[in-house]
PDB file of N, H, CA, C and O in Angstrom:
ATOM      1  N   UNK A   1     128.434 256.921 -22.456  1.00  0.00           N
ATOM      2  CA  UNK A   1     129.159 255.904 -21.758  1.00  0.00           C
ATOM      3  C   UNK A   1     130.609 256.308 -21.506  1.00  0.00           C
ATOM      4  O   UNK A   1     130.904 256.194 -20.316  1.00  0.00           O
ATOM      5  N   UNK A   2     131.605 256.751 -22.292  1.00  0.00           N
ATOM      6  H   UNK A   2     131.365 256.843 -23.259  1.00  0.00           H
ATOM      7  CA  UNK A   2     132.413 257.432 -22.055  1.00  0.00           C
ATOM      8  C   UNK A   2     132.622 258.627 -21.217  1.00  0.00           C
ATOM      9  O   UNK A   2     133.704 258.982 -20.749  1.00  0.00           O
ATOM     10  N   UNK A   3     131.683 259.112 -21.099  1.00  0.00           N
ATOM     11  H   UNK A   3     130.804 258.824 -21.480  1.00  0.00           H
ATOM     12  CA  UNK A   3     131.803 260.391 -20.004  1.00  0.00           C
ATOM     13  C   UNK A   3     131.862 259.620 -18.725  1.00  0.00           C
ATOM     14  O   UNK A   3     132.705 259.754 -17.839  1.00  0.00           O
ATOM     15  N   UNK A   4     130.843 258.787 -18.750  1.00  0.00           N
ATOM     16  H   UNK A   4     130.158 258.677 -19.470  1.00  0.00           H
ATOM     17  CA  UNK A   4     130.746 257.897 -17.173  1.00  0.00           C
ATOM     18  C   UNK A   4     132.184 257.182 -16.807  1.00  0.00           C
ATOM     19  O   UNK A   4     132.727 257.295 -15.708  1.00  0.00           O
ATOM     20  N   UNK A   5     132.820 256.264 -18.153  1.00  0.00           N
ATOM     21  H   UNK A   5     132.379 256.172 -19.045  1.00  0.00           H
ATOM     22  CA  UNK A   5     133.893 255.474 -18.017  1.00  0.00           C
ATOM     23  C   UNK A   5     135.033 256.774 -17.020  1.00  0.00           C
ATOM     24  O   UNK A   5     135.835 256.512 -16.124  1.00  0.00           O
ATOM     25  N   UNK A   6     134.669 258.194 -17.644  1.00  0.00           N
ATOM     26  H   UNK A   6     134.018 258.407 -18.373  1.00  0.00           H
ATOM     27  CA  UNK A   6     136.076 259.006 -17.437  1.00  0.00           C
ATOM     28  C   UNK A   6     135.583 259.337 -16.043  1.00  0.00           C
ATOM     29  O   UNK A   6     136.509 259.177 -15.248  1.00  0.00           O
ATOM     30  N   UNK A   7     134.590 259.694 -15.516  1.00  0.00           N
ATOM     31  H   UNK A   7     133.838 259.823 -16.162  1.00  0.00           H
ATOM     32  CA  UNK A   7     133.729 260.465 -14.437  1.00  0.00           C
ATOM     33  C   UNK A   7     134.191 259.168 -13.280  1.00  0.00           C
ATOM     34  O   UNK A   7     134.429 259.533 -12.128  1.00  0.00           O
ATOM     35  N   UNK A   8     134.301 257.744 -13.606  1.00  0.00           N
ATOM     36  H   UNK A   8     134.108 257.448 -14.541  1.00  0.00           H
ATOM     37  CA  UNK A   8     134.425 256.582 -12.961  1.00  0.00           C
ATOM     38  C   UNK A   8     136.156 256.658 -12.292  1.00  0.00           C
ATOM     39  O   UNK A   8     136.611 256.649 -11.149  1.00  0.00           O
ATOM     40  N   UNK A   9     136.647 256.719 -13.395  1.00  0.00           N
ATOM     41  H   UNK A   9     136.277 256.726 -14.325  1.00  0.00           H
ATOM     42  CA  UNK A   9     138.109 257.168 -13.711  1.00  0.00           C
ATOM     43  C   UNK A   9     139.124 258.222 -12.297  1.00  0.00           C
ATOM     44  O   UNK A   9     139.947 258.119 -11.388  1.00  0.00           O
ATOM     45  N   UNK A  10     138.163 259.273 -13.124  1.00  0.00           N
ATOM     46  H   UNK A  10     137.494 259.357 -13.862  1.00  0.00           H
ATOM     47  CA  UNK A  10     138.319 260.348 -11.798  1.00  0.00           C
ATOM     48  C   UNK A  10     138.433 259.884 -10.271  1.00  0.00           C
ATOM     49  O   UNK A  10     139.429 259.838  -9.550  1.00  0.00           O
ATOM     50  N   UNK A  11     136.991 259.528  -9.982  1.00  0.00           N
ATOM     51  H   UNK A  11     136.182 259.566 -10.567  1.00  0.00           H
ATOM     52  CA  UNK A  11     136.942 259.891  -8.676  1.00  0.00           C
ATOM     53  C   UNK A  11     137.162 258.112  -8.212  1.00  0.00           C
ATOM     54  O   UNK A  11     136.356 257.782  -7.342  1.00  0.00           O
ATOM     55  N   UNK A  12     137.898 257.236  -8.561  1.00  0.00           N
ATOM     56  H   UNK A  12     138.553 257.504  -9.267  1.00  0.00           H
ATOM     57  CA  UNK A  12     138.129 256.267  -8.550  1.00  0.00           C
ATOM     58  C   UNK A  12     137.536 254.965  -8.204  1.00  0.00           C
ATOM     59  O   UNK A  12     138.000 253.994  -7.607  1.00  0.00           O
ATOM     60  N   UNK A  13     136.230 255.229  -8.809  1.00  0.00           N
ATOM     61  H   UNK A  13     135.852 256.018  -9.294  1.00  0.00           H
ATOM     62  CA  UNK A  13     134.976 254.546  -9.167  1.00  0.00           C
ATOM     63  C   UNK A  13     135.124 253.057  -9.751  1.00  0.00           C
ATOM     64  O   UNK A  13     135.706 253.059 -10.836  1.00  0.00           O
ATOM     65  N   UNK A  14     134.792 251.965  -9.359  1.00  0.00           N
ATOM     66  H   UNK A  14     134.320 251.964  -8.478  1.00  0.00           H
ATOM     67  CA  UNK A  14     134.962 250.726 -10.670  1.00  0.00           C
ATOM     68  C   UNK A  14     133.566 250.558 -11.122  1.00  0.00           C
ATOM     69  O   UNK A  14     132.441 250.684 -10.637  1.00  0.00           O
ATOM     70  N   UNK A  15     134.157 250.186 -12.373  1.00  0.00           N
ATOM     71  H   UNK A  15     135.071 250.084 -12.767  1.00  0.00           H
ATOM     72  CA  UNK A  15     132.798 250.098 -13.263  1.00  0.00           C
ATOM     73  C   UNK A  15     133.454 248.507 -13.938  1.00  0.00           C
ATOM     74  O   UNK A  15     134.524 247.929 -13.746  1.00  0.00           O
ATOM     75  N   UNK A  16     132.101 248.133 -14.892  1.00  0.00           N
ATOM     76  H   UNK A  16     131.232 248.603 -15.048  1.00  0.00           H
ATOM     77  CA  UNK A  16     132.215 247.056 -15.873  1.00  0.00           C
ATOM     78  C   UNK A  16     133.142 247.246 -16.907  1.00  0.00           C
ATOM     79  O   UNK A  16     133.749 246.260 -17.328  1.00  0.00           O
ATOM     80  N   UNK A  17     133.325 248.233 -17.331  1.00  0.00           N
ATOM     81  H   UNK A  17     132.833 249.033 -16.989  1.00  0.00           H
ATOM     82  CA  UNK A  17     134.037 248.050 -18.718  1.00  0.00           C
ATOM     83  C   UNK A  17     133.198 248.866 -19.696  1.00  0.00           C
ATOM     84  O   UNK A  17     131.969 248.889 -19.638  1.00  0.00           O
ATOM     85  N   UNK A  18     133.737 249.368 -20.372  1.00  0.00           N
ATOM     86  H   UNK A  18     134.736 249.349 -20.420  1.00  0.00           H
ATOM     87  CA  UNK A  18     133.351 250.092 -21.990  1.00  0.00           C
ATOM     88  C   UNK A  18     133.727 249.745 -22.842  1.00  0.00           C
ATOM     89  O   UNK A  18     134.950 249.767 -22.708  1.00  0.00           O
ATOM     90  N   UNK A  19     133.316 249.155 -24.355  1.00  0.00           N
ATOM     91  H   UNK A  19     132.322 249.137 -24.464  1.00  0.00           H
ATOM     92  CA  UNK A  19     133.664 248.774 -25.439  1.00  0.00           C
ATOM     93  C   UNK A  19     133.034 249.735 -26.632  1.00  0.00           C
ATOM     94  O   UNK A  19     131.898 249.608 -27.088  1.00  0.00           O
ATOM     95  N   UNK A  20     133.980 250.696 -27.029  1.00  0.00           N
ATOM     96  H   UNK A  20     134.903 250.800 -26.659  1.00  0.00           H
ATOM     97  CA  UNK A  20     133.534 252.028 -27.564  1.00  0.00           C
ATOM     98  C   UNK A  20     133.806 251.492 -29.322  1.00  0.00           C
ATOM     99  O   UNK A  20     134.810 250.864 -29.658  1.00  0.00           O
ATOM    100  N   UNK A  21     132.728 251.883 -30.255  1.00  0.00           N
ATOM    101  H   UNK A  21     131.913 252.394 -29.983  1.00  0.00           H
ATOM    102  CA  UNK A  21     132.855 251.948 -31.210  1.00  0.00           C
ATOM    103  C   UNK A  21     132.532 253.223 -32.254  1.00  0.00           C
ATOM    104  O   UNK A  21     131.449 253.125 -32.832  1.00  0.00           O
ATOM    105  N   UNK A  22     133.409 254.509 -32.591  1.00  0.00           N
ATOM    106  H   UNK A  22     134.289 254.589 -32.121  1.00  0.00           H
ATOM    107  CA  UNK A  22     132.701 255.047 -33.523  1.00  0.00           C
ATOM    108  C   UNK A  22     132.021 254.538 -34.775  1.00  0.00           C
ATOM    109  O   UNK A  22     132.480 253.759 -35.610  1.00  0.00           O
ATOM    110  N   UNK A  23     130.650 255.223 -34.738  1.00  0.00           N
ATOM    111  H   UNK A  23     130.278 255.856 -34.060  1.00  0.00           H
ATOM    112  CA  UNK A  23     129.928 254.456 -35.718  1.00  0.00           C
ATOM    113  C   UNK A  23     130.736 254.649 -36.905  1.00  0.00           C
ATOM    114  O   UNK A  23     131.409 253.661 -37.199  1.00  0.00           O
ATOM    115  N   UNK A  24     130.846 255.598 -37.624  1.00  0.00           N
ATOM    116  H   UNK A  24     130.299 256.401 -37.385  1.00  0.00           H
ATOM    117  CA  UNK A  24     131.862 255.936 -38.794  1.00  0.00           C
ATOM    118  C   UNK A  24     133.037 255.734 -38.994  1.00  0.00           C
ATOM    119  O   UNK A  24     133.382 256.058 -40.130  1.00  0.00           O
ATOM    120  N   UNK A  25     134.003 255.232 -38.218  1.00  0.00           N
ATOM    121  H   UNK A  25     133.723 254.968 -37.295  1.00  0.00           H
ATOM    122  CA  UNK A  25     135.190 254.742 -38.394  1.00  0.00           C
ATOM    123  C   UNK A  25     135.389 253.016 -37.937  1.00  0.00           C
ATOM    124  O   UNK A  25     136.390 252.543 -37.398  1.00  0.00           O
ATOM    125  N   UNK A  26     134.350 252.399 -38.259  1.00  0.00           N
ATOM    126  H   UNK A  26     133.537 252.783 -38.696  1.00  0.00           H
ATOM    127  CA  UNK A  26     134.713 251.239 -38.242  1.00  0.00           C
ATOM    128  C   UNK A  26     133.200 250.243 -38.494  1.00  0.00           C
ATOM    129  O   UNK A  26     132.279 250.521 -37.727  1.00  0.00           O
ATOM    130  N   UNK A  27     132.902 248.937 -39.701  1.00  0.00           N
ATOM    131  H   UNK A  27     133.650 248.711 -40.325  1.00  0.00           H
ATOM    132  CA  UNK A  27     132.271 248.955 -40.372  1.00  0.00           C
ATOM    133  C   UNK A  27     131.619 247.800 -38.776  1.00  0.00           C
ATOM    134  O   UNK A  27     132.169 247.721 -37.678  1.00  0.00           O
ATOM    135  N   UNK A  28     130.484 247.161 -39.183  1.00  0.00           N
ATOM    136  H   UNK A  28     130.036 247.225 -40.075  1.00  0.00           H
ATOM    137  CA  UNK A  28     129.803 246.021 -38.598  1.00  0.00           C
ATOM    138  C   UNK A  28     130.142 245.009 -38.261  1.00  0.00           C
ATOM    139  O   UNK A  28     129.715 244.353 -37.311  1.00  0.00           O
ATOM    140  N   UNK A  29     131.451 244.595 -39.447  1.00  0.00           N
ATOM    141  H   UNK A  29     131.798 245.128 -40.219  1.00  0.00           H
ATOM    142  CA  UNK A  29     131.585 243.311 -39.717  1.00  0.00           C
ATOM    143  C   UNK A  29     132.991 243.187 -39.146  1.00  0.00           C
ATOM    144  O   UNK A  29     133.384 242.128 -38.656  1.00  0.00           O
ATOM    145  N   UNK A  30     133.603 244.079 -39.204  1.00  0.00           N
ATOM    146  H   UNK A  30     133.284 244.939 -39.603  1.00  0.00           H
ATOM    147  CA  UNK A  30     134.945 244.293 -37.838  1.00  0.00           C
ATOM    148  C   UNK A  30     134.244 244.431 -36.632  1.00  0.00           C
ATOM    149  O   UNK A  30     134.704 243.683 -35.769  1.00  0.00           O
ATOM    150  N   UNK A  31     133.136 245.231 -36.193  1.00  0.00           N
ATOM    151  H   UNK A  31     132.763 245.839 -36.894  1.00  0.00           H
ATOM    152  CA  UNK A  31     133.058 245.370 -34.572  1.00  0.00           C
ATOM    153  C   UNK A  31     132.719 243.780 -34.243  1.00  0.00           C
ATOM    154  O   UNK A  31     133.247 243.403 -33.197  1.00  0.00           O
ATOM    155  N   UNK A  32     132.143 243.041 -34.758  1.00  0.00           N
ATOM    156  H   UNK A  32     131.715 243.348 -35.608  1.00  0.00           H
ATOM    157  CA  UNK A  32     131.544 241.826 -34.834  1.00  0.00           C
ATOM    158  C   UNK A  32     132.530 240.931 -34.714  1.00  0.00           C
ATOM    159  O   UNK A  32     132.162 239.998 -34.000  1.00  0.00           O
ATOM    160  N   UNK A  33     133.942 240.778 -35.218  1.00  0.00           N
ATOM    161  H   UNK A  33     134.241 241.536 -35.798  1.00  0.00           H
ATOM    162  CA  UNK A  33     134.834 239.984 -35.190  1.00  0.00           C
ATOM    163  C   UNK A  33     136.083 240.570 -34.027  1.00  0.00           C
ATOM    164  O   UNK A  33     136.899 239.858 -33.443  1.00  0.00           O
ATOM    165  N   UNK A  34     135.945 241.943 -33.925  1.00  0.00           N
ATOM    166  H   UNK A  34     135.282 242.521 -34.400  1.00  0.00           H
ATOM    167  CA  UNK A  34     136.616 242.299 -32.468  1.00  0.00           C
ATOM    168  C   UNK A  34     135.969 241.785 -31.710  1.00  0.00           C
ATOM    169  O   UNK A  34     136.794 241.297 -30.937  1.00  0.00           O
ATOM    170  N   UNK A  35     134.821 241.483 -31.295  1.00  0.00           N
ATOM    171  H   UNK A  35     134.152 241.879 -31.923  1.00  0.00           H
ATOM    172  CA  UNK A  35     133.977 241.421 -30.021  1.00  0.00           C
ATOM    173  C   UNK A  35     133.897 239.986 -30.205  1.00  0.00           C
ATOM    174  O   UNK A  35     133.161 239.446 -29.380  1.00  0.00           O
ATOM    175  N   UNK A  36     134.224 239.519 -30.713  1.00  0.00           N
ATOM    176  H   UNK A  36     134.822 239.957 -31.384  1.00  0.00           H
ATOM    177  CA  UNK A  36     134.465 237.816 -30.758  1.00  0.00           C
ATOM    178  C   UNK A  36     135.532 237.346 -30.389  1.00  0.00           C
ATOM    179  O   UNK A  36     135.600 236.239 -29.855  1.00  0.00           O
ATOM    180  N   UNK A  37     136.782 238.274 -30.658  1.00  0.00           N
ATOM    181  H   UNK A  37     136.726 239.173 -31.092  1.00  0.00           H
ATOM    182  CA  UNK A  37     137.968 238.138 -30.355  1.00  0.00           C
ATOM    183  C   UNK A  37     137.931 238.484 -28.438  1.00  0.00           C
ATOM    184  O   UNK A  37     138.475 237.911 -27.494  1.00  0.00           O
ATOM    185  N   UNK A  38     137.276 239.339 -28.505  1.00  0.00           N
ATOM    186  H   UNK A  38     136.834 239.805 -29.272  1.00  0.00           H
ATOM    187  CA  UNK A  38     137.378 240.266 -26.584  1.00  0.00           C
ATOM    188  C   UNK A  38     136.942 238.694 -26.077  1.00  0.00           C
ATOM    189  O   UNK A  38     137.672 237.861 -25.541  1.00  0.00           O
ATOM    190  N   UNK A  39     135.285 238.563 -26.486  1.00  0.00           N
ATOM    191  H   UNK A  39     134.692 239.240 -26.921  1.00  0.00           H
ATOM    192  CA  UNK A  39     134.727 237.496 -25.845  1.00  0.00           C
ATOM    193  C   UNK A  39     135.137 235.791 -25.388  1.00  0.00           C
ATOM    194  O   UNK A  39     134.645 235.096 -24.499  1.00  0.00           O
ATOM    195  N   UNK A  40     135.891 235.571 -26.079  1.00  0.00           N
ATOM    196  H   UNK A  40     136.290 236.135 -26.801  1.00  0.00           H
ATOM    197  CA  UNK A  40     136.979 234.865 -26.245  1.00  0.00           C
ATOM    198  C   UNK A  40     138.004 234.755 -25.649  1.00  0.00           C
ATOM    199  O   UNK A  40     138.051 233.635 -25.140  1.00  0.00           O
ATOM    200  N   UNK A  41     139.317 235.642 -25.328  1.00  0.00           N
ATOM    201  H   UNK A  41     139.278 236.552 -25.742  1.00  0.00           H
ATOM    202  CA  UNK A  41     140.032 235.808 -24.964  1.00  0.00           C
ATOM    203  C   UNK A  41     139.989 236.641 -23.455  1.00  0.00           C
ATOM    204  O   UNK A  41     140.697 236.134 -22.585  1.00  0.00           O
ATOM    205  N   UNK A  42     139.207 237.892 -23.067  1.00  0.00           N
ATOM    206  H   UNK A  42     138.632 238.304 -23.774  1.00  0.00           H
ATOM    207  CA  UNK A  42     139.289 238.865 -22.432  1.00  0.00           C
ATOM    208  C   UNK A  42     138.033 237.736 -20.940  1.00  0.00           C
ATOM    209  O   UNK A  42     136.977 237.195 -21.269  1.00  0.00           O
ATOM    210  N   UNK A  43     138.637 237.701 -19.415  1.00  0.00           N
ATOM    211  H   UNK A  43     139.495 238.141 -19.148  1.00  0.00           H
ATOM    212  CA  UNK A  43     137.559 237.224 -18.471  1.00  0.00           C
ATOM    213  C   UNK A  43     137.041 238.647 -18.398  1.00  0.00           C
ATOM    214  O   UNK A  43     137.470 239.679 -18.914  1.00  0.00           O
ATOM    215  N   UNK A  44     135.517 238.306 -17.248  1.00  0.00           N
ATOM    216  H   UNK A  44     135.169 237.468 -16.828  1.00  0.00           H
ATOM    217  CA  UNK A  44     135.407 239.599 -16.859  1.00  0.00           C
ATOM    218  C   UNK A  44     136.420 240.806 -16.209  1.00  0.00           C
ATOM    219  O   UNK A  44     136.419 241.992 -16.536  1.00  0.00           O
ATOM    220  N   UNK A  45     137.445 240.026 -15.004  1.00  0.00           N
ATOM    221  H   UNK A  45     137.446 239.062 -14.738  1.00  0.00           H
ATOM    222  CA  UNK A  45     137.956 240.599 -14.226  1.00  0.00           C
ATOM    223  C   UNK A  45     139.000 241.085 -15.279  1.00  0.00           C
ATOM    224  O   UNK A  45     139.822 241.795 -14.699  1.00  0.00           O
ATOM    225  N   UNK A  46     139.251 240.977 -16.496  1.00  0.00           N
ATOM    226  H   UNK A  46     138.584 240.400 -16.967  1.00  0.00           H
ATOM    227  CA  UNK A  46     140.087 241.763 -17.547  1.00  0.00           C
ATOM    228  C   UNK A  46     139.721 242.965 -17.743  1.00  0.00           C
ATOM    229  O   UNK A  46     140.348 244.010 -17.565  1.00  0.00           O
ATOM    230  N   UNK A  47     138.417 242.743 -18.211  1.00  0.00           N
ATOM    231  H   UNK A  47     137.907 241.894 -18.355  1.00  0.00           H
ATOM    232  CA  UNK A  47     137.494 244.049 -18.681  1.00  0.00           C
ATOM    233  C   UNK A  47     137.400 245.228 -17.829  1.00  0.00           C
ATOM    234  O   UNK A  47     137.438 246.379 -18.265  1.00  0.00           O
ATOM    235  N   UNK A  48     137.266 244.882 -16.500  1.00  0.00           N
ATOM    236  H   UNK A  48     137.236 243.948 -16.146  1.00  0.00           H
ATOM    237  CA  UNK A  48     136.749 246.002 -15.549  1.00  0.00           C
ATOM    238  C   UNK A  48     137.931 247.279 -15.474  1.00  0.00           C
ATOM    239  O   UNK A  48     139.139 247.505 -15.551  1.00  0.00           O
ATOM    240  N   UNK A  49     136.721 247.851 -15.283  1.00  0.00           N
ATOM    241  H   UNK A  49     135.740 247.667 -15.221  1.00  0.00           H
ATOM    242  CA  UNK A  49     137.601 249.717 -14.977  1.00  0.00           C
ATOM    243  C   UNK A  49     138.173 250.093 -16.761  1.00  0.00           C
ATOM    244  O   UNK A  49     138.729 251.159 -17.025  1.00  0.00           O
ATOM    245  N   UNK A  50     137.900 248.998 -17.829  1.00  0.00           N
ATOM    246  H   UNK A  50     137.448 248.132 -17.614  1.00  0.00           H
ATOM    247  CA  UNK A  50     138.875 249.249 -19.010  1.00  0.00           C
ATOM    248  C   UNK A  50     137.759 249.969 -19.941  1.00  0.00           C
ATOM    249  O   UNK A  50     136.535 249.864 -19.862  1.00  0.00           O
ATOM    250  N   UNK A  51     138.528 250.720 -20.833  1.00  0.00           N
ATOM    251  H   UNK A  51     139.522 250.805 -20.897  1.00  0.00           H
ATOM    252  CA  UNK A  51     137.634 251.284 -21.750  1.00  0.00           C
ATOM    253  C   UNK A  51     138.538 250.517 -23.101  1.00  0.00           C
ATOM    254  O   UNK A  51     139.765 250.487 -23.200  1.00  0.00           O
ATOM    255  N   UNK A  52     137.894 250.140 -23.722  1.00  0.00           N
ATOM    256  H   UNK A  52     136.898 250.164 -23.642  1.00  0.00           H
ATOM    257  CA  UNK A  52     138.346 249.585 -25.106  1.00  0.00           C
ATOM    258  C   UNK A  52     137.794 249.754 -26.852  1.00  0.00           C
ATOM    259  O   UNK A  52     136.718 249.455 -27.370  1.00  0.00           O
ATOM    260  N   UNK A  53     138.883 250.282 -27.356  1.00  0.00           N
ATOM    261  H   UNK A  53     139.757 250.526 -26.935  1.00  0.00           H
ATOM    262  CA  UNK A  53     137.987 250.842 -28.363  1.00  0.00           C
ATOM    263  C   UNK A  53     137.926 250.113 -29.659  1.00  0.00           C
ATOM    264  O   UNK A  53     138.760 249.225 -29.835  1.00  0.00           O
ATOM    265  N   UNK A  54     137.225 250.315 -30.410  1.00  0.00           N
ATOM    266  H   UNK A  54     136.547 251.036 -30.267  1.00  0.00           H
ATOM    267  CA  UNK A  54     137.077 249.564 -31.581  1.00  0.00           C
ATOM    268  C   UNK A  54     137.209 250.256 -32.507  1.00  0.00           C
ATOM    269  O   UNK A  54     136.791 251.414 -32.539  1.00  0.00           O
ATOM    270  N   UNK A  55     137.883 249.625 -33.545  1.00  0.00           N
ATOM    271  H   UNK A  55     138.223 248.685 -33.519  1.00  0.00           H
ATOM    272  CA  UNK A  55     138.673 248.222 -34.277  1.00  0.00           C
ATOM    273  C   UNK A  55     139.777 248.264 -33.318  1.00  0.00           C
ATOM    274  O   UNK A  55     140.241 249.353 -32.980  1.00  0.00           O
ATOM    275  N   UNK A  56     140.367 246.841 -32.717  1.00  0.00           N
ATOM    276  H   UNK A  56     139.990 245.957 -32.992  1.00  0.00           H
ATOM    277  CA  UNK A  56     141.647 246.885 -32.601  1.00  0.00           C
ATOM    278  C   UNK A  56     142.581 247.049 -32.817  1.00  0.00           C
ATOM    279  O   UNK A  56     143.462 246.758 -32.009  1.00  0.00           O
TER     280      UNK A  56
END
């Protein structure tokens, strides 16, 4: 998904949005309460073209 977000990037493509989490640097129970926080706060037209990574 990240290759696409950057490949999008480039050639000045819009996309939905990416919400990137390494699995190993950040537990369940944070991605779960970031993504409550995005869902919440963030409309779609926020999200787009954005790559966002997790934990905040």
């Amino acid at each position: 998904m990240l290759e696409e977000a950057a490949k999008c990037h480039r050639v000045s493509e819009s996309f939905s949005g990416v919400i990137y989490a390494h699995q190993l640097r950040v537990t369940i129970g944070a991605c779960v309460q970031d993504l409550e926080i995005i869902a919440k706060s963030a409309g779609e037209q926020e999200l787009q073209d954005q790559v966002i990574y997790l934990p905040l």
